[in-house]
C-alpha positions in Angstrom: -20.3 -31.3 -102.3 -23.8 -32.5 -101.7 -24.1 -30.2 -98.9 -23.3 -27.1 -100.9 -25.9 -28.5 -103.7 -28.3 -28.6 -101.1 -27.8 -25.2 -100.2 -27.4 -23.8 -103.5 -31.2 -25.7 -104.1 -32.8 -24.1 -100.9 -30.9 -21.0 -101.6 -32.9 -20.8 -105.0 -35.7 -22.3 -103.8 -36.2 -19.0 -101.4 -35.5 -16.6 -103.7 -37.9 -18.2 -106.2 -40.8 -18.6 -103.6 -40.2 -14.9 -102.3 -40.1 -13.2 -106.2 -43.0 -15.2 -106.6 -45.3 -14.1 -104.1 -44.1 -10.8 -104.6 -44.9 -10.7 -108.3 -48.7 -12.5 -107.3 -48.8 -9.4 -104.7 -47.9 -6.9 -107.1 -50.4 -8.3 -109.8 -53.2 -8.7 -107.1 -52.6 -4.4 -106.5 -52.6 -3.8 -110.2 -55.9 -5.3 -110.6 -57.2 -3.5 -107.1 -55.9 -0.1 -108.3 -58.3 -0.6 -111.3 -60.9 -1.6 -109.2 -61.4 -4.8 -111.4 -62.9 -6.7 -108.1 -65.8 -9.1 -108.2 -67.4 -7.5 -105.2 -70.0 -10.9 -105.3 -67.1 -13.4 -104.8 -64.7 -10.4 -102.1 -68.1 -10.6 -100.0 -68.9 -14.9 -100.2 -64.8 -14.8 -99.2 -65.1 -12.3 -96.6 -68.1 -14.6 -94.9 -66.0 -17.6 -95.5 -62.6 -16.4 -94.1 -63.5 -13.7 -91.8 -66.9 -14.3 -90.5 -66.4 -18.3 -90.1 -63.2 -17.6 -88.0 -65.1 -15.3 -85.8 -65.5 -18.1 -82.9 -61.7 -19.3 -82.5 -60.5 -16.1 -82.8 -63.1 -14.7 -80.0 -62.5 -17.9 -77.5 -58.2 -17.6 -78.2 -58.3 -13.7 -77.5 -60.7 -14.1 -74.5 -58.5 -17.3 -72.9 -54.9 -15.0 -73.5 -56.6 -12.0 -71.8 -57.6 -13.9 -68.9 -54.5 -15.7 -68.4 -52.7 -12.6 -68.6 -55.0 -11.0 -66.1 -55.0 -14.1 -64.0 -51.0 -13.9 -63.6 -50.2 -10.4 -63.2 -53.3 -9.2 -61.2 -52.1 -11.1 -58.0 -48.8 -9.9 -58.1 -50.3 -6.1 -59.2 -52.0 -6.4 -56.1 -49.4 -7.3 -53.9 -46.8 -4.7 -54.7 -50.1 -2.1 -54.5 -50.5 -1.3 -58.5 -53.5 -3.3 -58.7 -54.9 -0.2 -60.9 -52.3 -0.6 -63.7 -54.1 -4.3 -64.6 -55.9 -2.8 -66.8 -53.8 -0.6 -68.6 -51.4 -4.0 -68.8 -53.6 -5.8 -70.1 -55.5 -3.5 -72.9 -51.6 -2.3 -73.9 -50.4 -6.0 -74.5 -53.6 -7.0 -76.4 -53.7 -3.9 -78.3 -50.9 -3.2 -79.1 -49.2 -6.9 -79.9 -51.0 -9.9 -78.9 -54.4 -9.1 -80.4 -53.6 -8.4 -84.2 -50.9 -11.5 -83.8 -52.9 -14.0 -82.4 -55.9 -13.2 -84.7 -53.6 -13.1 -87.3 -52.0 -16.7 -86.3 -55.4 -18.4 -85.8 -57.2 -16.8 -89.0 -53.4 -18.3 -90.7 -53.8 -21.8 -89.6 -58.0 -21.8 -90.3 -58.3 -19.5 -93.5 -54.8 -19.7 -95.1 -55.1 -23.4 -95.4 -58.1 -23.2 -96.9 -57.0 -21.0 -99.5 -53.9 -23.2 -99.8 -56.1 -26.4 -100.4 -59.4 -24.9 -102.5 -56.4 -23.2 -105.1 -54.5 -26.4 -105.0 -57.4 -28.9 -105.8 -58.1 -26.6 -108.9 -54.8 -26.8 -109.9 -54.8 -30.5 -109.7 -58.5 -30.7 -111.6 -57.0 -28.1 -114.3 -59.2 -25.8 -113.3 -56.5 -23.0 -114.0 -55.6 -24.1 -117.3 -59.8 -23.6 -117.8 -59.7 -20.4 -116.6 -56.3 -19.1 -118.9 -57.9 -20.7 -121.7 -60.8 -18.4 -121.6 -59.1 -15.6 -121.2 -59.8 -15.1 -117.7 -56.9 -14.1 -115.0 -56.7 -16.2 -112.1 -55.1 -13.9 -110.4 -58.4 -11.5 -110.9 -60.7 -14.1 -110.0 -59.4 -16.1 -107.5 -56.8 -14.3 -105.7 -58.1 -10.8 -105.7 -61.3 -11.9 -104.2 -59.5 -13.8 -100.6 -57.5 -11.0 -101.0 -60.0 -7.7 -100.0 -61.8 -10.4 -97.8 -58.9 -10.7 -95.6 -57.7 -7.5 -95.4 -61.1 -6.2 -94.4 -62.0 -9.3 -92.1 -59.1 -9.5 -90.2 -58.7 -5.6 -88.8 -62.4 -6.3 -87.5 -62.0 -10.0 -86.4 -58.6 -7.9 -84.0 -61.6 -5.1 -82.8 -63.5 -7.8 -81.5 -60.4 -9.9 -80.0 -59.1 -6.5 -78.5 -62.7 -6.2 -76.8 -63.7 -9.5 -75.7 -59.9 -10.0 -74.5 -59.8 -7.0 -72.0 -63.6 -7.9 -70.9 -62.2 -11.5 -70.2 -59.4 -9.4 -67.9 -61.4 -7.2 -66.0 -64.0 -10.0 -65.2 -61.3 -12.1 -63.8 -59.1 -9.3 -62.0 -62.0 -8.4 -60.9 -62.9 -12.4 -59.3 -59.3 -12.9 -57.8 -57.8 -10.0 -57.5 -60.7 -7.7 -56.5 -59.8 -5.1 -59.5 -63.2 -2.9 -59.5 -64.1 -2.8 -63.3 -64.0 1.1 -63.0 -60.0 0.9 -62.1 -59.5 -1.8 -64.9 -61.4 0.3 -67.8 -59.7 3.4 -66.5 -56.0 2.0 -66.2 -57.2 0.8 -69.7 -57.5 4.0 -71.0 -55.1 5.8 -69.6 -52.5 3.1 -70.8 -53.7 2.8 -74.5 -54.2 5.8 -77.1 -56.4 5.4 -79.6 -53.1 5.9 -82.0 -51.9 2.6 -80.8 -55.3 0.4 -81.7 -55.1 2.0 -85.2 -51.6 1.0 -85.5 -52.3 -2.6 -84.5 -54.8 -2.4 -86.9 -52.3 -1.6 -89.8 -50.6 -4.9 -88.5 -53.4 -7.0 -89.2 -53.8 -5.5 -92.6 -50.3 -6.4 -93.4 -50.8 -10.0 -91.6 -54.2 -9.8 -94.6 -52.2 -9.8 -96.9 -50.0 -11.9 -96.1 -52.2 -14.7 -95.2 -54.0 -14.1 -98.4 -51.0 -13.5 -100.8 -48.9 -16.8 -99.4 -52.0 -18.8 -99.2 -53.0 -18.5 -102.9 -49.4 -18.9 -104.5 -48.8 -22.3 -102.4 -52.0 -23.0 -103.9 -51.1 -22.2 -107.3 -48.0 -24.0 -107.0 -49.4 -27.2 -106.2 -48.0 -30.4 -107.8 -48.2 -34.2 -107.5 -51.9 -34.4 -106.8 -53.8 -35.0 -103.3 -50.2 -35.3 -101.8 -49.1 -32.0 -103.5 -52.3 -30.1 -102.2 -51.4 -31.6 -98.9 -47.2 -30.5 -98.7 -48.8 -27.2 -100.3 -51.2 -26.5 -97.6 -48.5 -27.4 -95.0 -46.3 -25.1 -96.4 -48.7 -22.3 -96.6 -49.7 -22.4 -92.7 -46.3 -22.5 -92.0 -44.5 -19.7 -93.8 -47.5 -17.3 -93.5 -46.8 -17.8 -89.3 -43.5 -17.4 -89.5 -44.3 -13.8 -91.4 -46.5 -13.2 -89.8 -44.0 -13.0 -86.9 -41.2 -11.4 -89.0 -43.3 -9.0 -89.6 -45.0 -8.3 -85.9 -41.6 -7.8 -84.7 -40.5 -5.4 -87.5 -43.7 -3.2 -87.4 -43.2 -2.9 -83.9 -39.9 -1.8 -83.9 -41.5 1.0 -86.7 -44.9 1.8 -85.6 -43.9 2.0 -81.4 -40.1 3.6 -81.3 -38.7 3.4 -77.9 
C-alpha cells in the first residue's frame, strides 16, 4: 500500500511540476507578445547569464572538438579518408554536440543561478513585496532571464560551433597531418548552412527551457536556505534531462533520415 501511495505522490507530483512550468511559460509569452519587457533588466541578464558563461562554454566546446578530432583523425587517416575529418567533425558539433553541450554547461552555471537568486527572494518575501504592489513577478523577474537566454545561448552555440572545429583542424592538422584547407573544405561540404540554423532553433528551445525550469524551482522554494538549496538541485537537474529529451526529439524532427 505504501508503495502505490508513493507513486500516486510522485505521479502528482509530475503532473503538478510540468502544468506548472507550463502555465509560468505560457504567462512569460503573454507578456512577450505585448512586448511588456524591461529591456534594462533582459540586457543586465543577458550579461549575467550569457556573457559570464562565455569562458566554460568556449574551453568545453574547444576540448570536445579536439578530442573528437584527436580520435577519429588517426583512424581517418589510416583507411585514406583523412579529408572527411573535417566534415565529421563540423557535422557532429553543428548539428548536435554544440547547441547540447552549450546548453548543458549554460544549465548547470546560469539555471542555478536563476534557481537560487528566485529562491532567496522567496524566502526574504520578496514576492509577496512585489504582488502587494501590484507588480507581476512573472513580468519582472522571469521575463527578463527569459529573452536573455534565448538570445545568449544561440550566440554563446556560434561561438562553440567555431572555436570547436578550429580546436579540430589545429589538432588533425598536429597528428594526423590534415592540411587546414582539406579540414575547412570537408567542413563545408559536410555541413549546410540549413543545419547550423536548425541547431540554432535547438538552443533556443534549450533557452527556454533553462530559463522557464530555472525560475519556477525558484519560485517554488520552501523551507529556507535548505529549500533554495533542494530547489537549485532540482532545477540543474531536470532542465539537463530536457534538455536531452528534447535534443533527441528535435533531432528526430529537424534531421529525418
Amino acid at each position: 500500500m505504501n508503495v502505490l501511495e508513493d507513486l500516486g505522490r510522485e505521479t502528482t507530483g509530475f503532473f503538478s511540476y510540468a502544468g506548472g512550468a507550463t502555465m509560468l511559460l505560457a504567462d512569460s509569452a503573454s507578456f512577450i507578445g505585448k512586448l511588456r519587457i524591461r529591456v534594462g533588466e533582459t540586457i543586465e541578464q543577458a550579461y549575467r547569464l550569457g556573457v559570464q558563461s562565455w569562458g566554460i562554454v568556449i574551453l568545453t566546446s574547444l576540448c570536445t572538438g579536439m578530442v573528437f578530432a584527436l580520435e577519429s583523425a588517426n583512424q581517418a587517416v589510416a583507411y585514406g579518408v583523412g579529408n572527411l575529418v573535417g566534415g565529421a567533425v563540423a557535422f557532429t558539433m553543428a548539428r548536435e554536440l554544440g547547441p547540447m553541450l552549450s546548453a548543458v554547461v549554460v544549465a548547470g552555471r546560469s539555471g542555478a543561478a536563476i534557481s537560487a537568486e528566485l529562491g532567496s527572494m522567496v524566502v526574504t518575501e520578496q514576492i509577496e513585496a512585489l504582488q502587494s504592489l501590484g507588480l507581476s513577478p512573472t513580468r519582472m523577474l522571469v521575463v527578463p532571464r527569459l529573452v536573455a537566454l534565448v538570445v545568449m545561448l544561440p550566440l554563446l552555440t556560434v561561438f562553440a560551433d567555431i572555436v570547436s572545429i578550429a580546436g579540430g583542424a589545429y589538432i588533425a592538422s598536429v597528428f594526423a597531418h590534415v592540411s587546414y584547407e582539406s579540414f575547412i573544405n570537408s567542413a563545408r561540404a559536410s555541413v549546410p548552412f540549413i543545419d547550423v540554423c536548425k541547431g540554432l532553433l535547438k538552443s533556443v528551445v534549450f533557452g527556454v527551457i533553462i530559463a522557464i525550469i530555472g525560475s519556477y524551482s525558484g519560485l517554488q522554494t520552501r523551507g529556507g536556505a535548505a529549500g533554495v538549496g533542494r530547489a537549485t538541485t532540482s532545477a540543474v537537474v531536470i532542465a539537463i534531462i530536457l534538455i536531452f529529451i528534447f535534443n533527441f526529439a528535435l533531432s528526430y524532427v529537424l534531421f529525418p533520415q
